[in-house]
KELO-581952 format. One line per field, with one value per atom (N, C-alpha, C): residue number from 1; residue in three letters; atom name; x, y, z. Coordinates in steps of 0.05 Angstrom, whole numbers. Layout:
BEGIN
seq	c(NUM,...)
type	c(Ala,...)
atom	c(CA,...)
c1	c(X,...)
c2	c(Y,...)
c3	c(Z,...)
end
This chain:
BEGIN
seq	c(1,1,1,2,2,2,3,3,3,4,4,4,5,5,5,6,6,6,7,7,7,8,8,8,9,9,9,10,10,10,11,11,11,12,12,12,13,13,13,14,14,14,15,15,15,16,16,16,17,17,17,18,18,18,19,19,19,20,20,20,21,21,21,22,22,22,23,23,23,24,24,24,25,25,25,26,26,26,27,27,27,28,28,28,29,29,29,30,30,30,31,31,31,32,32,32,33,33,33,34,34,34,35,35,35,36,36,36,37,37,37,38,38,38,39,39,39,40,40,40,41,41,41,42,42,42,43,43,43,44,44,44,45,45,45,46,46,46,47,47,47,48,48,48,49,49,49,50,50,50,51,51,51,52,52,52,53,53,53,54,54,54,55,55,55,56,56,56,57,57,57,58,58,58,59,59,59,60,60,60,61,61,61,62,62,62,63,63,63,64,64,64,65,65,65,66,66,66,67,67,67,68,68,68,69,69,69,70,70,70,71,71,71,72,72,72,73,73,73,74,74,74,75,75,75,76,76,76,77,77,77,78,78,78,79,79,79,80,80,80,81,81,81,82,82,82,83,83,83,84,84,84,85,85,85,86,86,86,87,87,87,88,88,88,89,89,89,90,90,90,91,91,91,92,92,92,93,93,93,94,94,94,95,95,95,96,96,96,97,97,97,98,98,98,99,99,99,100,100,100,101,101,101,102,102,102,103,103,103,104,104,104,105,105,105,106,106,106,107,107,107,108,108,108,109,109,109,110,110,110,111,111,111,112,112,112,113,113,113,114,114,114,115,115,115,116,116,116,117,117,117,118,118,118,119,119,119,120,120,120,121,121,121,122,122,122,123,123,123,124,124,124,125,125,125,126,126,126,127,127,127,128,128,128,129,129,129,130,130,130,131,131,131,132,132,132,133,133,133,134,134,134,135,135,135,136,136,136,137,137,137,138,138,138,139,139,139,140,140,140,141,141,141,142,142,142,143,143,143,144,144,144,145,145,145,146,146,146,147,147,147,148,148,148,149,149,149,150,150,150,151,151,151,152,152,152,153,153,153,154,154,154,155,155,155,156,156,156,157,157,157,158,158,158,159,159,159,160,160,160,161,161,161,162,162,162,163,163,163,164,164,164,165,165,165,166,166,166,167,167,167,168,168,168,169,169,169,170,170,170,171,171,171,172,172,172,173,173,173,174,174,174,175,175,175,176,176,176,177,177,177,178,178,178,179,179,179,180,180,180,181,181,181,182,182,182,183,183,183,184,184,184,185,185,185,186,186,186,187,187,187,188,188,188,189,189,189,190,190,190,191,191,191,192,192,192,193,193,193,194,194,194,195,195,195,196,196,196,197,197,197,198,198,198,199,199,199,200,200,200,201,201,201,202,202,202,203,203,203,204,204,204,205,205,205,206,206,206,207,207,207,208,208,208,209,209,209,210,210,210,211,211,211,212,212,212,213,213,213,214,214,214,215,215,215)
type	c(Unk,Unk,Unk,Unk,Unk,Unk,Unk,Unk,Unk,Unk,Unk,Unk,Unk,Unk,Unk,Unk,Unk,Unk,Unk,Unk,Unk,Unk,Unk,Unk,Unk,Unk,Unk,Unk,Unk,Unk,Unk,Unk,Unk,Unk,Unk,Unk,Unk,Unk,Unk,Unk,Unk,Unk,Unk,Unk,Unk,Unk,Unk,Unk,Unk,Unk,Unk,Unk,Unk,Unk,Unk,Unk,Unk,Unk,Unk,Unk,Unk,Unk,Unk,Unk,Unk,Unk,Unk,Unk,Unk,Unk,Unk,Unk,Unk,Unk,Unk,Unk,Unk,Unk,Unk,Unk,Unk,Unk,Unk,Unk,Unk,Unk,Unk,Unk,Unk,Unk,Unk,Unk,Unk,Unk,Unk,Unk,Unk,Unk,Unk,Unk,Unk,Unk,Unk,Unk,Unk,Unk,Unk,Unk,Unk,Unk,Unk,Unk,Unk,Unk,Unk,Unk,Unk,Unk,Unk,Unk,Unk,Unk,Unk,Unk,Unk,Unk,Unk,Unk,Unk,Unk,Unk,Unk,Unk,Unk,Unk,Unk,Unk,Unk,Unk,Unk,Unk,Unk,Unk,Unk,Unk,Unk,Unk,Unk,Unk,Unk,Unk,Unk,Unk,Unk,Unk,Unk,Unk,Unk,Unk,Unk,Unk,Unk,Unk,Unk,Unk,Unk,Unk,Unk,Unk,Unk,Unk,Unk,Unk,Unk,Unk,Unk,Unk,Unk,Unk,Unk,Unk,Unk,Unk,Unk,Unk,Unk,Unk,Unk,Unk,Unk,Unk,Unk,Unk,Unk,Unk,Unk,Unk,Unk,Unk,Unk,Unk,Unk,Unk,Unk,Unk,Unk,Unk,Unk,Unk,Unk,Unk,Unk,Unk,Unk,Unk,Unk,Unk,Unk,Unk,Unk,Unk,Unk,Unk,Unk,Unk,Unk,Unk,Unk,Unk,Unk,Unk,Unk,Unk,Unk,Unk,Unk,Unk,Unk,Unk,Unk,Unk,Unk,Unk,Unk,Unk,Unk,Unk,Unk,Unk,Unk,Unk,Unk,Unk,Unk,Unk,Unk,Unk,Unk,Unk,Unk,Unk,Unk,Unk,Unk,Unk,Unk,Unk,Unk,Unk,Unk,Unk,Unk,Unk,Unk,Unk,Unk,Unk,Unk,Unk,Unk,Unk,Unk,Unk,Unk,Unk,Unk,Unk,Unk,Unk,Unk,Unk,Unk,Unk,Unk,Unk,Unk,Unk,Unk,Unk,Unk,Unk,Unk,Unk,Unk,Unk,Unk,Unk,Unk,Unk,Unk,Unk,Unk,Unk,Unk,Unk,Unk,Unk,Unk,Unk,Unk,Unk,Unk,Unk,Unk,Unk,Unk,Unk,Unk,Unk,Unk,Unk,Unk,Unk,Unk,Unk,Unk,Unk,Unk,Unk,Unk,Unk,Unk,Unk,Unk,Unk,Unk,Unk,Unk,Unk,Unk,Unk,Unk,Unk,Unk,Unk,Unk,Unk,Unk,Unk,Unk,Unk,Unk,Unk,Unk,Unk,Unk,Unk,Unk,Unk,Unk,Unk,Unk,Unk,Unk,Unk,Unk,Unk,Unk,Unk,Unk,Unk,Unk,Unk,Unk,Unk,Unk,Unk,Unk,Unk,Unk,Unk,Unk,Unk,Unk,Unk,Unk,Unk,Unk,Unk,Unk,Unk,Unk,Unk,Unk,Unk,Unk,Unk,Unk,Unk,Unk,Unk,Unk,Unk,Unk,Unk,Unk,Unk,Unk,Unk,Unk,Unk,Unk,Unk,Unk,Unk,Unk,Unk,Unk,Unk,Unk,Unk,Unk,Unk,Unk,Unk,Unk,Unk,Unk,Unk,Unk,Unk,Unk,Unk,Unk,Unk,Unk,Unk,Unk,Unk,Unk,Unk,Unk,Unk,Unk,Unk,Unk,Unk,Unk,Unk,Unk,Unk,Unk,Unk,Unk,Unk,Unk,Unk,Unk,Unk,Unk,Unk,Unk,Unk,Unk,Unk,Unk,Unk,Unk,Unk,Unk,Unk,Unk,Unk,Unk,Unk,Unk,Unk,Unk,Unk,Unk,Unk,Unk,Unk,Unk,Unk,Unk,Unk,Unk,Unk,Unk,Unk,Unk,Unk,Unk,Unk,Unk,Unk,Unk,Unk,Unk,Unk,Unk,Unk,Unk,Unk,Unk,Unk,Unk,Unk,Unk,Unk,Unk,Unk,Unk,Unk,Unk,Unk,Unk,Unk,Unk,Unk,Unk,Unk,Unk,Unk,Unk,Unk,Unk,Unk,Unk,Unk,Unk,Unk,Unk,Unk,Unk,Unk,Unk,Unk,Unk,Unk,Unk,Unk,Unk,Unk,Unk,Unk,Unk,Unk,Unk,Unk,Unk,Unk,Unk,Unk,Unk,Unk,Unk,Unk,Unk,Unk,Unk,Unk,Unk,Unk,Unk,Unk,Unk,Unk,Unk,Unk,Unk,Unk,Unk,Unk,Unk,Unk,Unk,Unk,Unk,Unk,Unk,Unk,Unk,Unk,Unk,Unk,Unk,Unk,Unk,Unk,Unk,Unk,Unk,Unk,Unk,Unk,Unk,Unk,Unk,Unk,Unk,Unk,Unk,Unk,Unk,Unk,Unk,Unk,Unk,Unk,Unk,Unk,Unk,Unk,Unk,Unk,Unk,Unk,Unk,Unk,Unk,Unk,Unk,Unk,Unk,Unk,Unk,Unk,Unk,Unk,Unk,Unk,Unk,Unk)
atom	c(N,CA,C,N,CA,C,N,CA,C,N,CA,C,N,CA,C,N,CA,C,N,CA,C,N,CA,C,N,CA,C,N,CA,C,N,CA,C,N,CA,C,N,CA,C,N,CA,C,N,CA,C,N,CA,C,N,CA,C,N,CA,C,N,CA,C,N,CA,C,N,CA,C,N,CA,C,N,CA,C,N,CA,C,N,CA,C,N,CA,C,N,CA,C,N,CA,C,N,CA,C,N,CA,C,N,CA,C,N,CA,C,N,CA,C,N,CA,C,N,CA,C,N,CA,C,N,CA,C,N,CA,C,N,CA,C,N,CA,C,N,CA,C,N,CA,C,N,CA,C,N,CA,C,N,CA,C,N,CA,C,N,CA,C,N,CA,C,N,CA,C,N,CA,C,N,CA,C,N,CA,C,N,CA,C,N,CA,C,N,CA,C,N,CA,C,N,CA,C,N,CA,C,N,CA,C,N,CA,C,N,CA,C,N,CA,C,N,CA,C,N,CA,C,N,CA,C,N,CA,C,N,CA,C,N,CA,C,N,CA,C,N,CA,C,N,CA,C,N,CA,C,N,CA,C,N,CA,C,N,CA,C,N,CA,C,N,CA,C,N,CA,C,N,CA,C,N,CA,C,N,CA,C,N,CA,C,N,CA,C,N,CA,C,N,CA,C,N,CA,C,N,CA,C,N,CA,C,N,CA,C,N,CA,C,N,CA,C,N,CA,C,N,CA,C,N,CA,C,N,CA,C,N,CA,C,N,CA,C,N,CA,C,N,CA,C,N,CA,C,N,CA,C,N,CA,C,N,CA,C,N,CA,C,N,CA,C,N,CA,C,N,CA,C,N,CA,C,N,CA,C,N,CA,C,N,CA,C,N,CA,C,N,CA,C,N,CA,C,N,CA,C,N,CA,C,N,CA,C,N,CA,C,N,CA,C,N,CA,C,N,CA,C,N,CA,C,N,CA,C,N,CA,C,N,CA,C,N,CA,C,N,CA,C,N,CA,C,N,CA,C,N,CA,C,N,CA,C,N,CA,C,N,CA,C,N,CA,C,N,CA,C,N,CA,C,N,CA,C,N,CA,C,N,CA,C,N,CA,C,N,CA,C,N,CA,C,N,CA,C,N,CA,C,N,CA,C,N,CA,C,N,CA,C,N,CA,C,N,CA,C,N,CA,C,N,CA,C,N,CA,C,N,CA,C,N,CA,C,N,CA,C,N,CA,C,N,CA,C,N,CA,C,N,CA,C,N,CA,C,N,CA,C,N,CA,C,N,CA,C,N,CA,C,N,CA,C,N,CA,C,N,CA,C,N,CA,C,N,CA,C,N,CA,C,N,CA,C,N,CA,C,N,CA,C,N,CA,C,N,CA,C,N,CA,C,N,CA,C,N,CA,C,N,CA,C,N,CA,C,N,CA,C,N,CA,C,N,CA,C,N,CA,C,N,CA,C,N,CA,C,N,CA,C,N,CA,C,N,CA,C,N,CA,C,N,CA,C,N,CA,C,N,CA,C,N,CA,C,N,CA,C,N,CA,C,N,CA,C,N,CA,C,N,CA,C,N,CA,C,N,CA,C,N,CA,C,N,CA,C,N,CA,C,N,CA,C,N,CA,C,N,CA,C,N,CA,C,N,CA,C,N,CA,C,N,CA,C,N,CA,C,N,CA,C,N,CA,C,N,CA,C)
c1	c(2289,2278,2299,2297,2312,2316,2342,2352,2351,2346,2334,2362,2369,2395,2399,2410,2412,2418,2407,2410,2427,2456,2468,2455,2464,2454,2455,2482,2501,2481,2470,2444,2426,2412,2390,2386,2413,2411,2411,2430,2428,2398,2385,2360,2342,2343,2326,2332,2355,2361,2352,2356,2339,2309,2299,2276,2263,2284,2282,2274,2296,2295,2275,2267,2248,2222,2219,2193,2186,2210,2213,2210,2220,2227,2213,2188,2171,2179,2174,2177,2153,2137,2106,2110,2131,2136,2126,2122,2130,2103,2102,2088,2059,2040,2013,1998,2010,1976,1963,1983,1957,1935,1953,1934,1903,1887,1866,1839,1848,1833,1838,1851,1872,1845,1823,1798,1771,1778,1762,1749,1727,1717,1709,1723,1715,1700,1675,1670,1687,1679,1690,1687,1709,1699,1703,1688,1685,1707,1718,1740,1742,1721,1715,1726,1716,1711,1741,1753,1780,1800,1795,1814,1808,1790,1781,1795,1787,1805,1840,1844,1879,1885,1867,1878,1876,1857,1853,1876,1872,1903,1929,1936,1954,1967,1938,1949,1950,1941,1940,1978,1980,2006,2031,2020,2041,2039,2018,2015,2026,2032,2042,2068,2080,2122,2116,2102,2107,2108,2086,2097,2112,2126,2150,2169,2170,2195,2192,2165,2159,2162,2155,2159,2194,2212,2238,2251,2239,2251,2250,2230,2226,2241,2244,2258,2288,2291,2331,2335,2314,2324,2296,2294,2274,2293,2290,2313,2300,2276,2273,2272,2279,2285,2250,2236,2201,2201,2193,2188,2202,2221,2245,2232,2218,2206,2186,2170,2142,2130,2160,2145,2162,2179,2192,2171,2157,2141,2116,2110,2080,2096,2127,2134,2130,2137,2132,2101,2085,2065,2055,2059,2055,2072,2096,2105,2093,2070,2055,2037,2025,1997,2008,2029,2051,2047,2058,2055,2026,2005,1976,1968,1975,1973,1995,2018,2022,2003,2001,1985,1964,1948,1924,1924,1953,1951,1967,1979,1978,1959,1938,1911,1898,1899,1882,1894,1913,1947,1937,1949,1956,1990,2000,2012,2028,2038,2048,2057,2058,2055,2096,2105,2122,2147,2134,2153,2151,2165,2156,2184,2214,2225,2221,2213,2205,2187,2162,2148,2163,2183,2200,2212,2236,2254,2240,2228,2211,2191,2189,2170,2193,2217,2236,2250,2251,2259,2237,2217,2191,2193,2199,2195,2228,2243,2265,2255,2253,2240,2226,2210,2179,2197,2222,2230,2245,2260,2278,2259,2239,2217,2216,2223,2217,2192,2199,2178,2151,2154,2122,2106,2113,2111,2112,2133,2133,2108,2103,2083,2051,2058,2018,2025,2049,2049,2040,2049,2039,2008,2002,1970,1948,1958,1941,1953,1968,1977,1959,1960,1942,1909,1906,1878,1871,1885,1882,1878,1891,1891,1865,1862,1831,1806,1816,1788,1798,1820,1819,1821,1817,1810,1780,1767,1744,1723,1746,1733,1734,1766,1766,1745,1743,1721,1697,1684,1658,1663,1688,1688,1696,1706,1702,1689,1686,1677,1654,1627,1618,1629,1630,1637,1669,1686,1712,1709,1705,1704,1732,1749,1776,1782,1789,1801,1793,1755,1752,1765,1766,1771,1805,1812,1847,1848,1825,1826,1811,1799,1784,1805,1821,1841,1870,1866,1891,1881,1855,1844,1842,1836,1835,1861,1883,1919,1922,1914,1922,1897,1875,1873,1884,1888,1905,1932,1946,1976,1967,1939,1933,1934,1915,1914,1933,1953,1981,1994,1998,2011,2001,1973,1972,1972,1970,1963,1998,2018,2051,2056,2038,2043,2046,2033,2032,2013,2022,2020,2000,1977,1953,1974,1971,1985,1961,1973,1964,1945,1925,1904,1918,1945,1956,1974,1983,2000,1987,1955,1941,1937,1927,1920,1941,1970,1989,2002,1994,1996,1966,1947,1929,1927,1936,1951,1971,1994,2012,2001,1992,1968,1951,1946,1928,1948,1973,1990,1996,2007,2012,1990,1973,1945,1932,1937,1936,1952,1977,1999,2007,2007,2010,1982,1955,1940,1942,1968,1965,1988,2018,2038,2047)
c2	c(1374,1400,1422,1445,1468,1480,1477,1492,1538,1542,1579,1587,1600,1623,1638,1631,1660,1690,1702,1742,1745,1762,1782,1809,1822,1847,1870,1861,1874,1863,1839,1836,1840,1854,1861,1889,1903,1932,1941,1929,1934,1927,1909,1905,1930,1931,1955,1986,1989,2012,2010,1991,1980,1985,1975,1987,2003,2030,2052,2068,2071,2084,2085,2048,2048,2059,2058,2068,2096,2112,2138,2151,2134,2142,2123,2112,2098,2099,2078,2079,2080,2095,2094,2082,2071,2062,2030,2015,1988,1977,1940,1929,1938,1953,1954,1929,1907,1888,1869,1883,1886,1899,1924,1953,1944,1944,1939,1961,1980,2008,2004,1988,1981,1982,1971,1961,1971,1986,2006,2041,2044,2064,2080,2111,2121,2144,2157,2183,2205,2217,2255,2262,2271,2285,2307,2320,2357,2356,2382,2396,2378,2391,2391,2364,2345,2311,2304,2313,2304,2312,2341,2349,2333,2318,2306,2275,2262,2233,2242,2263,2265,2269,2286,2289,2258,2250,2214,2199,2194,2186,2188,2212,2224,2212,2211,2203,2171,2162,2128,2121,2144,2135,2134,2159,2160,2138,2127,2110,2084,2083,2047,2054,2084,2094,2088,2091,2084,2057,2037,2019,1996,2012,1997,2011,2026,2025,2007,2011,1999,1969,1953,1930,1918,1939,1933,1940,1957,1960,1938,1931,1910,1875,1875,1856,1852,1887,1874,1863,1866,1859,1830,1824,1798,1776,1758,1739,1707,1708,1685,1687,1668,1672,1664,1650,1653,1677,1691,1718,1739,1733,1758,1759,1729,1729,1738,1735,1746,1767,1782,1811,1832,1817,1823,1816,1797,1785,1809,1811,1833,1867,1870,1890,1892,1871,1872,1880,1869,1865,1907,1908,1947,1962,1953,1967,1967,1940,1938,1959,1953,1982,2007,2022,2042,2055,2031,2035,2041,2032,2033,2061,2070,2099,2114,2113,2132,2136,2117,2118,2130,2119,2135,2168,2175,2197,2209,2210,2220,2214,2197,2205,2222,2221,2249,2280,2276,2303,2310,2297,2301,2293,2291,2293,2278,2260,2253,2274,2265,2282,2287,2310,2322,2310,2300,2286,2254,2235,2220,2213,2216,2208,2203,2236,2239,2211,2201,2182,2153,2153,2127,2116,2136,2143,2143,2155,2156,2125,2110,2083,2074,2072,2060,2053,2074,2081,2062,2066,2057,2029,2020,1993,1976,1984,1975,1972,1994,1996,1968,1966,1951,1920,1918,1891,1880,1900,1894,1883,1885,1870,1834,1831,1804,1800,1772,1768,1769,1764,1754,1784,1805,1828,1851,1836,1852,1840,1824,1811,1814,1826,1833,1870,1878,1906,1905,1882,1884,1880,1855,1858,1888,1897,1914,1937,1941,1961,1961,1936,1931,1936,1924,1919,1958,1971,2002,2009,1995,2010,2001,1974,1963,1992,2005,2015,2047,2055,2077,2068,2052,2047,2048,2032,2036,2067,2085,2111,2125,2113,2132,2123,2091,2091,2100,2106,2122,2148,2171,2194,2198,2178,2181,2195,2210,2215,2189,2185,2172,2161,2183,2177,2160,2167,2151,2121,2109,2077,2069,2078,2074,2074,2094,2093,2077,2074,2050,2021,2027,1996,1988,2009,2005,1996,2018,2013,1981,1975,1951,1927,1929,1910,1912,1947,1939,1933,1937,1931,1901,1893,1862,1851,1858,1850,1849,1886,1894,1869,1864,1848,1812,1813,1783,1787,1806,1810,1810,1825,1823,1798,1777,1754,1730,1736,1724,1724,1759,1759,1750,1745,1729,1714,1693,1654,1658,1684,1667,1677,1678,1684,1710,1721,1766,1767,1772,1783,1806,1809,1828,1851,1875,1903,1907,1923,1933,1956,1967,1991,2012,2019,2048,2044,2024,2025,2022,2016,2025,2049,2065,2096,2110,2102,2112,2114,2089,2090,2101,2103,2110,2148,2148,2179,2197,2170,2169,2172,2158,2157,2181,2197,2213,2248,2241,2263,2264,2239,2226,2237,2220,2229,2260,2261,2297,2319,2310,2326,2318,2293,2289,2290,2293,2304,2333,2351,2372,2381,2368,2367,2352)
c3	c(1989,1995,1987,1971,1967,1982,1981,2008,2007,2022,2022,2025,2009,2018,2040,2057,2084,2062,2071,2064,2093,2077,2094,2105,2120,2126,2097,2087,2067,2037,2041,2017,2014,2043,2051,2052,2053,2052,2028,2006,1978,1960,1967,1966,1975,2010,2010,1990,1985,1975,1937,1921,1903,1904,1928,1929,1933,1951,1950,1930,1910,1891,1873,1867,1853,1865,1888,1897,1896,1903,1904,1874,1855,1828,1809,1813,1802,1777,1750,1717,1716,1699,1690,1663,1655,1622,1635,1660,1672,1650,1653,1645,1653,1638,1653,1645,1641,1636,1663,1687,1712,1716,1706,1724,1718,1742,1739,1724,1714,1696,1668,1660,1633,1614,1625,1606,1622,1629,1646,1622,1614,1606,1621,1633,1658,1640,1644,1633,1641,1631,1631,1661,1672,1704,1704,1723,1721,1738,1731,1750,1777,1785,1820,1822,1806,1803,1801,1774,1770,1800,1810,1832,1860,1861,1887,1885,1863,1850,1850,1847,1847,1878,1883,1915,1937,1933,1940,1932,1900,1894,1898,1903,1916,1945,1951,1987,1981,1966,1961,1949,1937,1910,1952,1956,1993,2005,2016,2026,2007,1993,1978,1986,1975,1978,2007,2025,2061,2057,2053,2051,2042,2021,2020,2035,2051,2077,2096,2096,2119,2118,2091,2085,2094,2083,2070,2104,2106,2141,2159,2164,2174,2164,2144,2122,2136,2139,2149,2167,2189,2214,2221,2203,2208,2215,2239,2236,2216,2213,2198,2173,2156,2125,2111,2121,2105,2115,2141,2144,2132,2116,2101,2069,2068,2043,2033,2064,2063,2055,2075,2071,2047,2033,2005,1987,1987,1969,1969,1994,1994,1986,1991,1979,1952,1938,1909,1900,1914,1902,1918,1939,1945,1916,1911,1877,1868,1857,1836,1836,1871,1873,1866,1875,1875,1845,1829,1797,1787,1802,1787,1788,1809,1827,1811,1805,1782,1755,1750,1725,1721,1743,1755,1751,1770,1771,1742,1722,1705,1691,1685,1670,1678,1705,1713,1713,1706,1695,1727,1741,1766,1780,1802,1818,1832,1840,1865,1891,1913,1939,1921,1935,1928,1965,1974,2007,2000,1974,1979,1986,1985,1999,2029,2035,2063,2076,2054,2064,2065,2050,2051,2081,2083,2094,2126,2128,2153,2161,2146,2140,2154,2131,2139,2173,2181,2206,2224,2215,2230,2232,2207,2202,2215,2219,2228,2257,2272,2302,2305,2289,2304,2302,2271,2267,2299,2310,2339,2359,2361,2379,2366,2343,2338,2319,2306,2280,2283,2309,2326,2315,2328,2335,2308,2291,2262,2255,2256,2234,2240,2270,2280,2274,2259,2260,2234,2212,2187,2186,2196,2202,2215,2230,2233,2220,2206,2186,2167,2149,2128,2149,2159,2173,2167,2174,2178,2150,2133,2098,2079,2092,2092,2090,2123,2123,2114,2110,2092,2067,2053,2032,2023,2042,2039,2035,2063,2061,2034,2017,1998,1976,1974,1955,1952,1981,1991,1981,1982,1973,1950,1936,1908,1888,1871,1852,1838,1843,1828,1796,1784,1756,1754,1769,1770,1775,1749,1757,1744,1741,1741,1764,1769,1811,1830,1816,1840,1832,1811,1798,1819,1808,1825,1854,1871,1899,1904,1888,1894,1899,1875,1871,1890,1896,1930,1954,1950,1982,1983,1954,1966,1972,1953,1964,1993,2005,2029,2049,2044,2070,2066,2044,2039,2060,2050,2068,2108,2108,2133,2139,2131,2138,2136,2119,2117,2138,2153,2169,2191,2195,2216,2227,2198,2198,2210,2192,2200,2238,2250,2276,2284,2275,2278,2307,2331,2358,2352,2370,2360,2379,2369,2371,2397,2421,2444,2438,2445,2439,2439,2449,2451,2421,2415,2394,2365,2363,2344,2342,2368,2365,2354,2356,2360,2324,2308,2281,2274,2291,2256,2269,2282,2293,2272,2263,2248,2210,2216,2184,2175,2200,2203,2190,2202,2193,2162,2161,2132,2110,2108,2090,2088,2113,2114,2103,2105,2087,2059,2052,2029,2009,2018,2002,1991,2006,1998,1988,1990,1984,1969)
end
């Protein structure tokens, strides 16, 4: 059996900060032969149409930079090495979404929210917190995190721009990631989150999406 490397604190911080940057400072040059719009024919959208898809996008491109803090936060202070992998592994794969959502948004000569450090940095903090409670506990915070991105995902596909079958195409393909990572985290033993500490993040979500649709 291959034996797993222990991660130092000191390999785990250089890591998170790697992933910082990249998240914060996305390459739109990266490999696109994921992006799920690649082979996607979207028609012409009117004004109204294009500024409604950027502003959606927008809050989608925030929400992936949150969670990779939130991923990588939680990561340092994980004490088990599958659980350090786990949720590195679903980080990679939130870059990937991260990256689709740039792209996204320069076809539509749009934007990213202009606080996305702010959205890191703040994840971050978040995500360290919830790790000091234990894996049990990180891992029902990742489940009902995703469980939450699930159903604003869904909303945004409902408000969509009909004609944007690019964007849906993208959100289709993170929503299905985001409830896989839900259910990952809970086959690995994720503790269901108490009723005040749901209200208390989609409270949190609620600020987020709100400000970075407009910033």
């Amino acid at each position: 059996m291959r034996k797993i490397r222990q991660f130092s604190m000191l390999d785990k911080a250089i890591a998170c900060l790697d992933y910082g940057l990249r998240s914060v400072f996305v390459d739109d040059s990266q490999d696109t032969s994921t992006y799920p719009a690649s082979n996607v024919s979207s028609p012409v959208l009117s004004k109204e149409e294009r500024l409604r898809s950027i502003r959606l996008m927008r809050v989608n491109h925030a929400g992936e930079v949150s969670a990779q803090g939130l991923y990588l936060g939680q990561s340092l202070l994980s004490g088990n090495t599958e659980t350090f992998f786990s949720l590195m592994e679903a980080a990679n794969e939130e870059k990937e979404h991260l990256h689709w959502c740039e792209i996204r948004l320069k076809e539509l000569e749009g934007r990213a929210s202009m606080l996305g450090g702010v959205w890191f940095l703040g994840s971050l903090c978040i995500g360290v917190w919830t790790a000091r409670a234990g894996d049990d506990w990180s891992l029902g915070f990742v489940e009902e995190t995703e469980n939450q991105v699930v159903e604003h995902l869904d909303n945004h596909l409902f408000e969509l721009p009909e004609k944007d079958v690019a964007s849906r195409a993208i959100l289709l393909a993170m929503r299905s990631d985001e409830a896989r990572h839900a259910k990952n985290a809970s086959l690995r033993g994720g503790k269901t989150l108490p009723p005040w500490a749901r209200k208390i993040m989609q409270f949190q979500a609620k600020i987020m999406t709100t400000v970075a649709s407009k910033i």
